[in-house]
Jmol script that loads the backbone (N, CA, C; Angstrom):
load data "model"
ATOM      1  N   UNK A   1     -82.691  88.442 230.617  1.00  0.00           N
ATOM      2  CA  UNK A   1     -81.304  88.886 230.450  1.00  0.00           C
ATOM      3  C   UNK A   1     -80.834  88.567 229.037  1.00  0.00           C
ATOM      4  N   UNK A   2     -80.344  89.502 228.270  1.00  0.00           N
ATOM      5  CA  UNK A   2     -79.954  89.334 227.291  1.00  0.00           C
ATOM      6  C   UNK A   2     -78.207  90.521 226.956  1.00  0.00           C
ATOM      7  N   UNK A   3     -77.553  89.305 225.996  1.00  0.00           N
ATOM      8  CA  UNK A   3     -76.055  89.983 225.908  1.00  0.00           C
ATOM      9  C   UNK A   3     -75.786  89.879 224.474  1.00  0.00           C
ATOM     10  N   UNK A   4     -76.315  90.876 223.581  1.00  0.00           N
ATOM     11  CA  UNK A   4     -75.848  90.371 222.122  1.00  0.00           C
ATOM     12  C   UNK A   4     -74.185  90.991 221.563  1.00  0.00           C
ATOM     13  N   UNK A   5     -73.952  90.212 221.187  1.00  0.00           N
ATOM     14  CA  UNK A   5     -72.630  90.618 220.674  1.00  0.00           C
ATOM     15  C   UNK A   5     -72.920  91.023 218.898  1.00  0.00           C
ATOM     16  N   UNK A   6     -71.918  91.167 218.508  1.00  0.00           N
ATOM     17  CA  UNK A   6     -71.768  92.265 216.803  1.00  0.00           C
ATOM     18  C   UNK A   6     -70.927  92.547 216.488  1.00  0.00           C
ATOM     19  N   UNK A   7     -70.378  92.978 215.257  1.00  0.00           N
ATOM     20  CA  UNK A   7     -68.952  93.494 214.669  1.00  0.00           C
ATOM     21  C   UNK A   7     -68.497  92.612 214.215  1.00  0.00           C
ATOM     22  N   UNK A   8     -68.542  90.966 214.458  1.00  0.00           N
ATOM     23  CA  UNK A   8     -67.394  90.435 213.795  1.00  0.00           C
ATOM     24  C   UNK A   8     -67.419  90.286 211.820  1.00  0.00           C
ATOM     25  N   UNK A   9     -67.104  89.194 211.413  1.00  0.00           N
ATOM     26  CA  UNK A   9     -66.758  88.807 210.348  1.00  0.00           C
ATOM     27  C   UNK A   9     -65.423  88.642 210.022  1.00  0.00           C
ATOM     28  N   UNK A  10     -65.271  88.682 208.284  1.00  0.00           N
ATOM     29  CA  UNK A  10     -64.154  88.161 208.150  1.00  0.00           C
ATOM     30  C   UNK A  10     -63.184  89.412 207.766  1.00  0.00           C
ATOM     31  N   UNK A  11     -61.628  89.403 207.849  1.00  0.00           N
ATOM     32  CA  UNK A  11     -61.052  90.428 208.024  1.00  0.00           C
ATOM     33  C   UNK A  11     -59.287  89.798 207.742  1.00  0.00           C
ATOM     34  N   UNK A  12     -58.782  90.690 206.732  1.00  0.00           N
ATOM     35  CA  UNK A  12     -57.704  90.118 206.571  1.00  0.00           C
ATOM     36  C   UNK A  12     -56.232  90.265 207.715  1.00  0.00           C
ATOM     37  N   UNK A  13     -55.279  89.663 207.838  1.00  0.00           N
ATOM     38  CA  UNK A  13     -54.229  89.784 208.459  1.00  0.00           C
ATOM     39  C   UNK A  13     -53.854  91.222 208.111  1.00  0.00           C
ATOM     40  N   UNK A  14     -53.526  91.568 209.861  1.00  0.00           N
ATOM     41  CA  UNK A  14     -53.299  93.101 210.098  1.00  0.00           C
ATOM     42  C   UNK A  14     -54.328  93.831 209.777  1.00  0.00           C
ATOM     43  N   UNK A  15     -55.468  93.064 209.611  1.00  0.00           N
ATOM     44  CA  UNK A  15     -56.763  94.722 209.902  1.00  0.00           C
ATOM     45  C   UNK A  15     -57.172  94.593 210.972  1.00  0.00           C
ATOM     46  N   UNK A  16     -58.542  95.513 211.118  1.00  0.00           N
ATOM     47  CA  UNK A  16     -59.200  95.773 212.319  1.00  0.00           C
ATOM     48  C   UNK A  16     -60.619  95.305 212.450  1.00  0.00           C
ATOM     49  N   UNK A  17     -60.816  94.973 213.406  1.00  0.00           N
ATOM     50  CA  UNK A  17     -62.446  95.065 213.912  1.00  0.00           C
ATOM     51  C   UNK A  17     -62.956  95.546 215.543  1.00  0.00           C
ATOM     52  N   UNK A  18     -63.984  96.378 215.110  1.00  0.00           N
ATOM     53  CA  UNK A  18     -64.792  96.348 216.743  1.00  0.00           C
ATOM     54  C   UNK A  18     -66.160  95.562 216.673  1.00  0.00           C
ATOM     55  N   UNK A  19     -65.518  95.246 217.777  1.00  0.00           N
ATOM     56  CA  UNK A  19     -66.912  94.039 218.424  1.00  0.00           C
ATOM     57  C   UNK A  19     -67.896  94.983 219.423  1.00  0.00           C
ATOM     58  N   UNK A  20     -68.783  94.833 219.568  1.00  0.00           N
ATOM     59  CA  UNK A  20     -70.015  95.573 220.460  1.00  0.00           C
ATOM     60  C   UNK A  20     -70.956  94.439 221.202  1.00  0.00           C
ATOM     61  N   UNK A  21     -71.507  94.806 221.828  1.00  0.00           N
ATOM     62  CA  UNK A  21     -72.004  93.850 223.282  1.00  0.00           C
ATOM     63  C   UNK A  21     -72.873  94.503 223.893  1.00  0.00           C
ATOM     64  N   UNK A  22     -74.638  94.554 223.319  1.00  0.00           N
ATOM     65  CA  UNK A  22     -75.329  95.226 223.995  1.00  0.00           C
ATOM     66  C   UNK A  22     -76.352  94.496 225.305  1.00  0.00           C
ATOM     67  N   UNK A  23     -76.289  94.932 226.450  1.00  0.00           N
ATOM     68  CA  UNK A  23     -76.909  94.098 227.765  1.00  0.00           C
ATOM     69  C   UNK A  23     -77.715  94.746 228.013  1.00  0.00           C
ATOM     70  N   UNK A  24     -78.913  93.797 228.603  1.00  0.00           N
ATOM     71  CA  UNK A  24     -80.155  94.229 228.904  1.00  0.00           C
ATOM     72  C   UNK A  24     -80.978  93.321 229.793  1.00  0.00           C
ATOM     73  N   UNK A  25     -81.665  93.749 230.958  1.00  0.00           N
ATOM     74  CA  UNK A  25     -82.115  92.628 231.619  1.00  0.00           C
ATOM     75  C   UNK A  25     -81.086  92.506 233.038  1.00  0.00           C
ATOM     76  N   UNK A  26     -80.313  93.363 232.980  1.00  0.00           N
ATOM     77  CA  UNK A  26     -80.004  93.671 234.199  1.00  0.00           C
ATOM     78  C   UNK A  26     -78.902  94.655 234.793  1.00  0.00           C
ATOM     79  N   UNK A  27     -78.319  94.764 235.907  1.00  0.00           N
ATOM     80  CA  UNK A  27     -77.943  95.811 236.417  1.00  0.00           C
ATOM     81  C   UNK A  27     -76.185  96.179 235.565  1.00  0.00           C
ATOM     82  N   UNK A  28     -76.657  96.290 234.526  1.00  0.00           N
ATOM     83  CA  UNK A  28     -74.960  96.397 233.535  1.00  0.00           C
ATOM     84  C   UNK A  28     -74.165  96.943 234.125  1.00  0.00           C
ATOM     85  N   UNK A  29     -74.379  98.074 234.506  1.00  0.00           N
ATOM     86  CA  UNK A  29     -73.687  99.212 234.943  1.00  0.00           C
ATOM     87  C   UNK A  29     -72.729  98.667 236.406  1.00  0.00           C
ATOM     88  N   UNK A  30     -73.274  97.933 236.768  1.00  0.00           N
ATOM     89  CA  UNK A  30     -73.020  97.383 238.566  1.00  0.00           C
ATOM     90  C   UNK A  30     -71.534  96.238 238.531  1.00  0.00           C
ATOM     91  N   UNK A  31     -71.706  95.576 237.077  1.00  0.00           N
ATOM     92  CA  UNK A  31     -70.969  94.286 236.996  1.00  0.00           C
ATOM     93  C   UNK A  31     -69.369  94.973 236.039  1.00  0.00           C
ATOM     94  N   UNK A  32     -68.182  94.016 235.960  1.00  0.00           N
ATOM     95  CA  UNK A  32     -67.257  94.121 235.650  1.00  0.00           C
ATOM     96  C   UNK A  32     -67.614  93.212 234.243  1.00  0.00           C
ATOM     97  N   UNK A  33     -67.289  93.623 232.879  1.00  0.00           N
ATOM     98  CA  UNK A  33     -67.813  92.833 231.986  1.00  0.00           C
ATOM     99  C   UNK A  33     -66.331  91.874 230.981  1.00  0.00           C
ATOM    100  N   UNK A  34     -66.200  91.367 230.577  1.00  0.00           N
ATOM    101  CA  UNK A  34     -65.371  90.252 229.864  1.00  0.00           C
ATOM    102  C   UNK A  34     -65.580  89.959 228.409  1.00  0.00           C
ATOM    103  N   UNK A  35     -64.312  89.933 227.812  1.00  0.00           N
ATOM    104  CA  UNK A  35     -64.655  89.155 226.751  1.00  0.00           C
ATOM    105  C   UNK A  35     -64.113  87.910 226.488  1.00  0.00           C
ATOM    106  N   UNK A  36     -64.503  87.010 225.771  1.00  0.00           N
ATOM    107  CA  UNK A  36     -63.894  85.521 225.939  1.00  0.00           C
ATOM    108  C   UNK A  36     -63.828  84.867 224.366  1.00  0.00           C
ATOM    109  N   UNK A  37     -62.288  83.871 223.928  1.00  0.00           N
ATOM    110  CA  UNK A  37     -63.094  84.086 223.096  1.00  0.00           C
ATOM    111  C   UNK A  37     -62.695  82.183 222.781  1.00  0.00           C
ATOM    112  N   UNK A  38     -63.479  81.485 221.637  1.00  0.00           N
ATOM    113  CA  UNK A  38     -63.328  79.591 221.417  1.00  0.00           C
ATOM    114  C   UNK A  38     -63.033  80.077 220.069  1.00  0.00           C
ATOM    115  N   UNK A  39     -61.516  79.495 219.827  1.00  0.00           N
ATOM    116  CA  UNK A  39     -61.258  78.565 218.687  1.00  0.00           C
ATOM    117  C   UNK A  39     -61.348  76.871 218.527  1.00  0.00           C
ATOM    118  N   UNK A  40     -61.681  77.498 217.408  1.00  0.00           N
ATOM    119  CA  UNK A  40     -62.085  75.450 217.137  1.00  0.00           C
ATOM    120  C   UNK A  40     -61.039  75.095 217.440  1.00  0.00           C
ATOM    121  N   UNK A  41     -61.601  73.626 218.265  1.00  0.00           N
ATOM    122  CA  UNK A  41     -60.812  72.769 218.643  1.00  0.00           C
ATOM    123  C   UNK A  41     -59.856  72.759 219.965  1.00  0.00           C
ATOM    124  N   UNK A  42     -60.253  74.410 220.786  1.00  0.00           N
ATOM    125  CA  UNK A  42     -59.382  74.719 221.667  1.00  0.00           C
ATOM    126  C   UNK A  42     -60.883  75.036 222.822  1.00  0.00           C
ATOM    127  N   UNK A  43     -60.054  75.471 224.143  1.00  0.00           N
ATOM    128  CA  UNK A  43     -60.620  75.733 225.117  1.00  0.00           C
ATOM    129  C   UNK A  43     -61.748  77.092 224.755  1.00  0.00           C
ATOM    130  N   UNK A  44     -62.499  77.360 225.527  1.00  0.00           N
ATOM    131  CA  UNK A  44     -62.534  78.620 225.671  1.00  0.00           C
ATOM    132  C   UNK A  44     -61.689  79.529 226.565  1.00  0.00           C
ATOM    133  N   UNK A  45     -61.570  80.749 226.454  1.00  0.00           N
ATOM    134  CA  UNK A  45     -60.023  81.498 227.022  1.00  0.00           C
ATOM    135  C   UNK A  45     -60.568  82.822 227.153  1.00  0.00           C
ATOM    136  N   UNK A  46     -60.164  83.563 227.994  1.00  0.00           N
ATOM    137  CA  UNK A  46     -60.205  84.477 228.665  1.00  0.00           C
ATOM    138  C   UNK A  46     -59.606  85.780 227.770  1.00  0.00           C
ATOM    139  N   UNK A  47     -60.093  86.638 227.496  1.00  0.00           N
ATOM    140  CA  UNK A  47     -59.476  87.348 226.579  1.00  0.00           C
ATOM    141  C   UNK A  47     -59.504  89.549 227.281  1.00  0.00           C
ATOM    142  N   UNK A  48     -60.027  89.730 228.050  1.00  0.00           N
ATOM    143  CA  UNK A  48     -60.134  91.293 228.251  1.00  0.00           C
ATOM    144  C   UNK A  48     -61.072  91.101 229.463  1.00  0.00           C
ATOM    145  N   UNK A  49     -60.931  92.477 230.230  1.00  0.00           N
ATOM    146  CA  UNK A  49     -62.412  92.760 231.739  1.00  0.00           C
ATOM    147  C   UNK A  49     -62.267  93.969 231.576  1.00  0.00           C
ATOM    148  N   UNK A  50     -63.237  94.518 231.870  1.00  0.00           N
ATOM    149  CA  UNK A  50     -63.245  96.010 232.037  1.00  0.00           C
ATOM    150  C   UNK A  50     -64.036  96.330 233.584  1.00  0.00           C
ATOM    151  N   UNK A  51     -63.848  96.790 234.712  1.00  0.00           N
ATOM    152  CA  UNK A  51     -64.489  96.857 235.524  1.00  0.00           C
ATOM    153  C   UNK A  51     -65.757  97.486 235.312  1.00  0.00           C
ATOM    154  N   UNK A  52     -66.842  97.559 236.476  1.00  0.00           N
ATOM    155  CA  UNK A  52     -67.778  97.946 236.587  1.00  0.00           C
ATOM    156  C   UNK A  52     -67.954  99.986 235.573  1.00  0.00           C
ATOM    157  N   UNK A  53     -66.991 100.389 236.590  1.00  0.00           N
ATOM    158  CA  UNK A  53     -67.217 102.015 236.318  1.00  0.00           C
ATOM    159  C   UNK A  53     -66.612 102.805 234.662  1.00  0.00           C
ATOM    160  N   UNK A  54     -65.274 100.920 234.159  1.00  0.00           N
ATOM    161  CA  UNK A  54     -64.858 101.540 232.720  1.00  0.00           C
ATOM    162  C   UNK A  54     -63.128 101.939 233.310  1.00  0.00           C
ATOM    163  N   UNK A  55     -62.906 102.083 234.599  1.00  0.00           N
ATOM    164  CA  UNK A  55     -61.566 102.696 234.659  1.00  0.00           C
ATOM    165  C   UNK A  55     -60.257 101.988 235.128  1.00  0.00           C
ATOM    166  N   UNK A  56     -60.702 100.085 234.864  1.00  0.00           N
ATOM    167  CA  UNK A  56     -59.315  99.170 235.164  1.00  0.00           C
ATOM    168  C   UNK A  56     -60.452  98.309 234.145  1.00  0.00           C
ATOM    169  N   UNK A  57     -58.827  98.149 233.099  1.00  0.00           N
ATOM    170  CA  UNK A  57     -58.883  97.327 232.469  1.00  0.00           C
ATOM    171  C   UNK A  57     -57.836  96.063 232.489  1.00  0.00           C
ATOM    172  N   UNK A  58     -57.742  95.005 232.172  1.00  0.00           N
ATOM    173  CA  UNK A  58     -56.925  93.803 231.724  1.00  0.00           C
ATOM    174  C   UNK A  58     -56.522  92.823 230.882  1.00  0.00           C
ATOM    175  N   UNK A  59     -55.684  92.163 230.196  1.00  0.00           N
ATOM    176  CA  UNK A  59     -55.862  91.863 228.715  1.00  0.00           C
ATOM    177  C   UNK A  59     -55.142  90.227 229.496  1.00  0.00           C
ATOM    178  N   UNK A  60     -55.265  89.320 228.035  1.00  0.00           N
ATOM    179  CA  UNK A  60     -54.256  88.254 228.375  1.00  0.00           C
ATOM    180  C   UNK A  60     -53.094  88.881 227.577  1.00  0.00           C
ATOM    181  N   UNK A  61     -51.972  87.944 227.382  1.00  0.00           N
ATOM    182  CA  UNK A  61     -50.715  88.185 227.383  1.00  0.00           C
ATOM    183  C   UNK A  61     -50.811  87.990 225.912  1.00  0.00           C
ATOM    184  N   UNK A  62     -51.714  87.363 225.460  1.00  0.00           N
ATOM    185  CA  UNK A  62     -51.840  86.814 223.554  1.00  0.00           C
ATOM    186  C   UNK A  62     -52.151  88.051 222.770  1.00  0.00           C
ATOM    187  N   UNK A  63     -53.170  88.736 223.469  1.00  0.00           N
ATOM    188  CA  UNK A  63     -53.711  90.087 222.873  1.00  0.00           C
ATOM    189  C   UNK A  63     -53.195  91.642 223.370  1.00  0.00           C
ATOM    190  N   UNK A  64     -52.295  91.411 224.356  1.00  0.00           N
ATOM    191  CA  UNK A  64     -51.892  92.903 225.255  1.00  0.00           C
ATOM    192  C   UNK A  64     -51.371  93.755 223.833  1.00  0.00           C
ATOM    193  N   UNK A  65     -51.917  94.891 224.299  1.00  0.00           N
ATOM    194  CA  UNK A  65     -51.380  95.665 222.715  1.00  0.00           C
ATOM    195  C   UNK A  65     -51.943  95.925 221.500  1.00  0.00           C
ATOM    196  N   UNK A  66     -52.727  94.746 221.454  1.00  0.00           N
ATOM    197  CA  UNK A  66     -53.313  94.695 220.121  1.00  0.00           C
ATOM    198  C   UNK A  66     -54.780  95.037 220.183  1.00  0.00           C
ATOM    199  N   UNK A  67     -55.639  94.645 221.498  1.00  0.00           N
ATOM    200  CA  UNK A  67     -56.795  95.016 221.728  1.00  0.00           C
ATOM    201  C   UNK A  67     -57.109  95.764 222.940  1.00  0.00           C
ATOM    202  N   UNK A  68     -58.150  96.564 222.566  1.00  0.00           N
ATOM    203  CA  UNK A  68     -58.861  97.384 223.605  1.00  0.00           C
ATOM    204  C   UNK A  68     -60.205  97.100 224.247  1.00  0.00           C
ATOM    205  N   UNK A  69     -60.229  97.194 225.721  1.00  0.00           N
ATOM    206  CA  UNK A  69     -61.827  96.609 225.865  1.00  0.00           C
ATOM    207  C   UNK A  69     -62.364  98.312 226.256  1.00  0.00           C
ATOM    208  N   UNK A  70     -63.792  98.106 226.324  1.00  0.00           N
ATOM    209  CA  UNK A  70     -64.226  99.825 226.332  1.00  0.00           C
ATOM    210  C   UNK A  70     -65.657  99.638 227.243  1.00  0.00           C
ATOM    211  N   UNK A  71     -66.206 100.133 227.797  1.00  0.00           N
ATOM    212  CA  UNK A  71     -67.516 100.201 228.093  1.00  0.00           C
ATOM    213  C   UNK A  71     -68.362 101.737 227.857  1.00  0.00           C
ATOM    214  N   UNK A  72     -69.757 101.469 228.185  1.00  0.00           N
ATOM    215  CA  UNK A  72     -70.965 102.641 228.060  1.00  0.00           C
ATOM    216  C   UNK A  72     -71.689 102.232 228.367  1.00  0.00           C
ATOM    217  N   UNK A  73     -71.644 102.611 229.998  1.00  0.00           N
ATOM    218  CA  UNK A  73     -72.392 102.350 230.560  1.00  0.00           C
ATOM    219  C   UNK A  73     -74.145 102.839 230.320  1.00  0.00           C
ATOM    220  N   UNK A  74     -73.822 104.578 229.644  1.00  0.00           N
ATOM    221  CA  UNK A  74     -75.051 105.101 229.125  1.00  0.00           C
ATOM    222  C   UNK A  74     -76.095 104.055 228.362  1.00  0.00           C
ATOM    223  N   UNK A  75     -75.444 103.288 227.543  1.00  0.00           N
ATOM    224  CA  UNK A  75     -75.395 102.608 226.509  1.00  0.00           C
ATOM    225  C   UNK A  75     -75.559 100.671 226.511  1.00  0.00           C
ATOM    226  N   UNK A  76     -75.370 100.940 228.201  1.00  0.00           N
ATOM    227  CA  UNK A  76     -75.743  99.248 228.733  1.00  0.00           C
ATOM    228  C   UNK A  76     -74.277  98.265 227.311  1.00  0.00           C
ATOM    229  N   UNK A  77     -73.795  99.065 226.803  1.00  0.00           N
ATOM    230  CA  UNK A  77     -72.860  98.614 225.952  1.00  0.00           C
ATOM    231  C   UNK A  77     -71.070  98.050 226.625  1.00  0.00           C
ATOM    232  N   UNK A  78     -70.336  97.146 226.381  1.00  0.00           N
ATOM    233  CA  UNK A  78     -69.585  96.816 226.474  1.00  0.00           C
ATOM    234  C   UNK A  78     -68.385  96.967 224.128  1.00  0.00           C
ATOM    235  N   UNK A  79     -67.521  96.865 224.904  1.00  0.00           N
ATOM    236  CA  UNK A  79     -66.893  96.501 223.300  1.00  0.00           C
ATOM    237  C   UNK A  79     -65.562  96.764 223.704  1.00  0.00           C
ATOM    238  N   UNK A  80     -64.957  95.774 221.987  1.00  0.00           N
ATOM    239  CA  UNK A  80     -63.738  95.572 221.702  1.00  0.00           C
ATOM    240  C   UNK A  80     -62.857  95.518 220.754  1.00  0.00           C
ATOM    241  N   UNK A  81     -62.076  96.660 220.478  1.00  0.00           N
ATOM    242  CA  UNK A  81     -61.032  96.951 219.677  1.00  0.00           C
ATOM    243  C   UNK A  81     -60.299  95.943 219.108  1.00  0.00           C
ATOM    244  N   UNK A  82     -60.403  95.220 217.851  1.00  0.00           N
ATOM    245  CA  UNK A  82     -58.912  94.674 217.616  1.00  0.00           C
ATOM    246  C   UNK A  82     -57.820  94.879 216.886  1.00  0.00           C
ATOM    247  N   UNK A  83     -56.846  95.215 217.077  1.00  0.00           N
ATOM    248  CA  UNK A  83     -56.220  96.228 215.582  1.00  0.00           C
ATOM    249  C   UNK A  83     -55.045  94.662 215.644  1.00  0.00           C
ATOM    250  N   UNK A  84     -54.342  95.059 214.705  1.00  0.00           N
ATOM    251  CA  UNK A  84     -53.408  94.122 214.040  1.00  0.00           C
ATOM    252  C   UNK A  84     -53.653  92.815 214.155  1.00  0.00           C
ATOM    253  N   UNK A  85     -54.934  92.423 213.280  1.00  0.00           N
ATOM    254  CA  UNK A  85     -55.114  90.614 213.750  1.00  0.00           C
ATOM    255  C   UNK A  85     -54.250  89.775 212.921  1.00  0.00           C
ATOM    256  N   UNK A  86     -54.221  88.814 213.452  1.00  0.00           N
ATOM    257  CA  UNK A  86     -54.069  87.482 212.925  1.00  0.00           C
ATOM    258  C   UNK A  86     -54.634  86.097 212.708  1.00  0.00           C
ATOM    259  N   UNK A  87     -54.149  84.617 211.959  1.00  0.00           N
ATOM    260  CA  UNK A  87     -54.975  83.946 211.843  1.00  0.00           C
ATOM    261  C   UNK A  87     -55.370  83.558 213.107  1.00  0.00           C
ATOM    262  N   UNK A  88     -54.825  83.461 214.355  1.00  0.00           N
ATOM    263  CA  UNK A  88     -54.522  82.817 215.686  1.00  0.00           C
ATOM    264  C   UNK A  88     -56.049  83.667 216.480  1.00  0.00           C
ATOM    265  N   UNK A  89     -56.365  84.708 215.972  1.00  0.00           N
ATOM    266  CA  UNK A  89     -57.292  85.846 216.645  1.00  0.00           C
ATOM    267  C   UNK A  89     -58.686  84.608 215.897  1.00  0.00           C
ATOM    268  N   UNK A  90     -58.382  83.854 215.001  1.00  0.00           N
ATOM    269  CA  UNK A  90     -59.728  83.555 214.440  1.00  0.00           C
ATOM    270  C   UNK A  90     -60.326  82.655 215.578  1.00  0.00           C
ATOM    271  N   UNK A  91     -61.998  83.269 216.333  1.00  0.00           N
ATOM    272  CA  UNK A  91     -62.502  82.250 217.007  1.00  0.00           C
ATOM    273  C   UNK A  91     -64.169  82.925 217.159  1.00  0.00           C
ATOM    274  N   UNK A  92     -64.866  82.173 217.485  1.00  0.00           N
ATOM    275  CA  UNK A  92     -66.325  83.072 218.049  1.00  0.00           C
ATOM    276  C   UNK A  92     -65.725  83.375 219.922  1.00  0.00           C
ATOM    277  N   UNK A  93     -66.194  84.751 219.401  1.00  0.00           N
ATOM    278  CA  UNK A  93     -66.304  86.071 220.839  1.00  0.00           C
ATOM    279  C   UNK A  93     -67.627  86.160 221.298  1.00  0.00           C
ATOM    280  N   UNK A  94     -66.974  85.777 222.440  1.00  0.00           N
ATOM    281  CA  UNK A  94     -68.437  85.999 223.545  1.00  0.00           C
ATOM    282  C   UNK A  94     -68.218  87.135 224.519  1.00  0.00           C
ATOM    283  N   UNK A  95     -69.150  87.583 225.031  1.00  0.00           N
ATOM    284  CA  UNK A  95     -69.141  88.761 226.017  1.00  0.00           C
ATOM    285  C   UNK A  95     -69.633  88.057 227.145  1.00  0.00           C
ATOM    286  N   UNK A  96     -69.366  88.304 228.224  1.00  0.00           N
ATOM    287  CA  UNK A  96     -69.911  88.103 229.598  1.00  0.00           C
ATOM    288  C   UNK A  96     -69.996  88.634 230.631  1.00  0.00           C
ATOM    289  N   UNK A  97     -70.647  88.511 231.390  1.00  0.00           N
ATOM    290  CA  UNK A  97     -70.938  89.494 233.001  1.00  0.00           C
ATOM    291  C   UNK A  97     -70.823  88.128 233.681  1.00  0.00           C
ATOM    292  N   UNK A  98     -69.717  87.794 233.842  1.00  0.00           N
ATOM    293  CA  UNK A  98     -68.807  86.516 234.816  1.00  0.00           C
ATOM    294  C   UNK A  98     -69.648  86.056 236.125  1.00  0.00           C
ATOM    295  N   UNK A  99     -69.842  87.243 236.527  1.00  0.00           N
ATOM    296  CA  UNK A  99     -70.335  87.227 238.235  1.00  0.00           C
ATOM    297  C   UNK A  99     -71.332  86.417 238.127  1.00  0.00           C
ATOM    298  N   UNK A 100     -72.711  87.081 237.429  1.00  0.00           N
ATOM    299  CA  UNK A 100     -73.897  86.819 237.716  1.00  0.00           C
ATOM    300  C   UNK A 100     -74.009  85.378 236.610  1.00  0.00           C
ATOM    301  N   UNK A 101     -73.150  85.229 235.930  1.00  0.00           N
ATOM    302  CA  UNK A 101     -73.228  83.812 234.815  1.00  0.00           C
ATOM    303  C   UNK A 101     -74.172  84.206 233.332  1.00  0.00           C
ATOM    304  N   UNK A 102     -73.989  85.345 233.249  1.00  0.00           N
ATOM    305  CA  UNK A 102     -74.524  85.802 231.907  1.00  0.00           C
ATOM    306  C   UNK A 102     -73.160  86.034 230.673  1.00  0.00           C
ATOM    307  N   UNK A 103     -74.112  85.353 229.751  1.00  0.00           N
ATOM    308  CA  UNK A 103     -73.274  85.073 228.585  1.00  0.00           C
ATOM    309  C   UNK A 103     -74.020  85.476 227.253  1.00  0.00           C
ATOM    310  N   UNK A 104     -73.095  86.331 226.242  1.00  0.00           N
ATOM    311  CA  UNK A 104     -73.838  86.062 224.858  1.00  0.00           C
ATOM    312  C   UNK A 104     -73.456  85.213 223.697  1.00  0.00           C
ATOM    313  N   UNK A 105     -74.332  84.994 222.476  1.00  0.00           N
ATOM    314  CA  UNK A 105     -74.392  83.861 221.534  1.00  0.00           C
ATOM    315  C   UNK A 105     -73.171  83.926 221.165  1.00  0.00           C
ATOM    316  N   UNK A 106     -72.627  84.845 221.182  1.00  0.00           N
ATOM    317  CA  UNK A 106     -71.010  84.857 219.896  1.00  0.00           C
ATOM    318  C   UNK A 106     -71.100  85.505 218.710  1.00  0.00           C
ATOM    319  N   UNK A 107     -70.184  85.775 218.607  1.00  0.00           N
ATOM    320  CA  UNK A 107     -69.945  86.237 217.232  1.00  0.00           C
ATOM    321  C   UNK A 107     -68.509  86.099 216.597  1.00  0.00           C
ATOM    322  N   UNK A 108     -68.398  85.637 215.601  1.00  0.00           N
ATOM    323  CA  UNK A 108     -67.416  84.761 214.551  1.00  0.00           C
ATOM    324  C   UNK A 108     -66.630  85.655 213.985  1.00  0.00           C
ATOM    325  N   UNK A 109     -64.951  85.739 214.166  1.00  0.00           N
ATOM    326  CA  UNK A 109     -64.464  86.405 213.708  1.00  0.00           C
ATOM    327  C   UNK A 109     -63.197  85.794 213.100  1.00  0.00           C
ATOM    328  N   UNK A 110     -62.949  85.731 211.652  1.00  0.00           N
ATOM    329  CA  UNK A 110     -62.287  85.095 210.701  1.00  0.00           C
ATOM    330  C   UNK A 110     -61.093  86.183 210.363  1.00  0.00           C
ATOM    331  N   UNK A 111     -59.693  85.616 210.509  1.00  0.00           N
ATOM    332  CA  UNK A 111     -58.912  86.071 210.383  1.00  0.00           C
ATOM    333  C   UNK A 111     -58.377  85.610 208.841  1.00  0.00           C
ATOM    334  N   UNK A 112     -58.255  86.225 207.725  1.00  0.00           N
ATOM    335  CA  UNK A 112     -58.064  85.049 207.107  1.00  0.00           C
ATOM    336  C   UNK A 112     -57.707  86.339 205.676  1.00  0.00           C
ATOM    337  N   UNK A 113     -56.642  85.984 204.904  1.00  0.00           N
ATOM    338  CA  UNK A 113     -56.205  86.389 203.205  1.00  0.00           C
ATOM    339  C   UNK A 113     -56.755  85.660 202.446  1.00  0.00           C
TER     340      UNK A 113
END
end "model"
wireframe off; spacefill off
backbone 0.3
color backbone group
């Protein structure tokens, strides 16, 4: 089982990034997928789900608005929109398939002028 994540880096206040999340190693298509994301020094936190089929999505209350979660399924792919960031958005993003306890490495995304 493997979940790589991609897209991040560094990016100034009020731009954009998409993050991508490619899964492999098991039934992608079947699971509801997540993104999550750790700032230093803080919890890890719950950040977007997209169900199994792509057609209910959910955000937390920090990001509603500002990000989009997306899936492809063709594509065993998950991803995530972020438009208008800030420094507060800076943390490593992980992707996950919650259910089954699959997780990927992260990827680092720097909010920063």
């Amino acid at each position: 089982v493997q979940l790589v994540e991609s897209g991040g880096g560094l990016v100034q206040p009020g731009g954009s990034l998409r993050l991508s999340c490619v899964a492999s190693g098991f039934a992608f298509s079947t699971y509801s997928m997540s993104w999550y994301r750790q700032a230093p020094g803080r919890e890890r936190e719950w950040v977007a789900r997209v169900n199994s089929f792509g057609g209910s999505t959910s955000y937390a209350d920090s990001i509603k608005g500002r990000f989009a979660i997306s899936r492809d399924n063709a594509k065993n792919t998950v991803y995530l929109q972020m438009n208008s960031l800030n420094a507060e958005d800076t943390a490593v993003y992980y992707c996950a398939a919650v259910g089954p306890g699959y997780w990927g490495q992260g990827t680092q995304v720097t909010v920063s002028s």
